[in-house]
Structure formats: structure tokens, C-alpha cells
N, C-alpha and C positions, 0 to 999 in steps of 0.2 A: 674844651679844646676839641669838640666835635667836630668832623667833615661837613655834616649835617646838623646843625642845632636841632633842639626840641622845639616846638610853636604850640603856644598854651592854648588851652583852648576857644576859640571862635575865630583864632587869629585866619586872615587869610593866607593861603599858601600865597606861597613867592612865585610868577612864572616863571622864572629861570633861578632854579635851586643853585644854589655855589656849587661853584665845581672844583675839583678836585686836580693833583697835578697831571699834568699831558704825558703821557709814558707813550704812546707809538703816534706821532707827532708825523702825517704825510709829508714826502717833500717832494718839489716838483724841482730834478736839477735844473733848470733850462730858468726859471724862477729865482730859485731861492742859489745865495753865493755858497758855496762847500768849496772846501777844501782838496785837494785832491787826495788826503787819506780819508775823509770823509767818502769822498768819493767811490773810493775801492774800498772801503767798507761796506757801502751801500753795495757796491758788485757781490761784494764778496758772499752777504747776505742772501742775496737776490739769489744767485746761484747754489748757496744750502738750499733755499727754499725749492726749488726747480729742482736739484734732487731729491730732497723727500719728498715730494708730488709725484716726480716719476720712479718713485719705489712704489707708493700708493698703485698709480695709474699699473703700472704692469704687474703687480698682483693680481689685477682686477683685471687686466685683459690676458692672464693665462688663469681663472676661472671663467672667464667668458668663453675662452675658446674649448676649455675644457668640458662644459656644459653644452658647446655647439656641437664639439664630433662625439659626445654624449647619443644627442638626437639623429644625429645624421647616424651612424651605429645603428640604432634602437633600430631607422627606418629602415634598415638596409636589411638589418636582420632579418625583421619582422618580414619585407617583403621577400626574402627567400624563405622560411617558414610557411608562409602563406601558400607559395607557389607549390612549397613540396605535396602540401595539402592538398592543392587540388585536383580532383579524377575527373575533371567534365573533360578531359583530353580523350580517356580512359574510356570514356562512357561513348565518347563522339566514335572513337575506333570501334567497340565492340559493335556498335549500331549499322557503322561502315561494313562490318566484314559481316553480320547477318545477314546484311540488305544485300550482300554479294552473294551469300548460300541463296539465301532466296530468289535472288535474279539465276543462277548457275543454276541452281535445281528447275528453275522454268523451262531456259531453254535446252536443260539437256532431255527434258521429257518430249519437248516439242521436236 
């Protein structure tokens, strides 16, 4: 009383194995006749599904978002970090205000 019998051996396979009963059976309303609690079954279904999809989906789009202002943070940081760091601002002025003594001390001897 196998699904599948045994096939002794040399036998050839079968191209289309027996199958087994149809448990999710598509239906196209507009096709096939239903009922109208068939019908709003099939809603009823249809709309579980569409909520548990959109449980899935927005989990995943507040880890996405949370990984996006992740990076944008990181970069934001970093590029203040970066800025405090740098003295070529620092270096430009002292150079400025030498090349002023040095000009000032010119003309004040001239």
C-alpha cells in the first residue's frame, strides 16, 4: 500500500511516477465555480497571508533602516573626527603671519 511501489530490478522507471493526493490544489475564481464561502475563505486566507508577509517585510525594513542610519552616523562621525584632526588650517595661518613679520620687518627697516 506504497505511495511509491518498489521496481525490481532492470525494470524501467515509469515517466510519470503516481502521484499522490493534491493538498494545495490552485484555483483561479473567475475559472473555476466556488461558492461564496469558498470564496471568503479564500479572502480570508489570502489576507492571513498578506499579514504574515507584512510582519516578515517590516522587520526587514526596520533592520534595513537601522543598518542605513548605522552608516550615515559612522560617516557623519568620522567626518567630524577627521576635521578636528586636521592642522593644515593651523600651518596655513602660522605661515600667513610669518610671511607678515617678514614683510613688516622689511619695510619697517626700509
Amino acid at each position: 500500500h506504497d505511495l511509491y511501489p518498489r521496481r525490481r530490478v532492470g525494470e524501467m522507471a515509469e515517466m510519470n511516477p503516481p502521484r499522490g493526493p493534491e493538498f494545495a490544489k490552485r484555483l483561479d475564481p473567475r475559472k473555476d465555480s466556488l461558492s461564496k464561502e469558498q470564496i471568503e475563505f479564500v479572502r480570508r486566507v489570502e489576507l492571513a497571508q498578506w499579514h504574515k508577509n507584512l510582519q516578515k517585510r517590516r522587520g526587514r525594513n526596520v533592520l534595513t533602516g537601522l543598518a542605513i542610519g548605522a552608516v550615515v552616523l559612522g560617516i557623519y562621525g568620522y567626518t567630524f573626527y577627521s576635521v578636528s584632526q586636521e592642522r593644515f588650517l593651523d600651518d596655513l595661518e602660522e605661515e600667513a603671519n610669518s610671511a607678515r613679520r617678514r614683510h613688516d620687518s622689511k619695510t619697517s627697516v626700509n
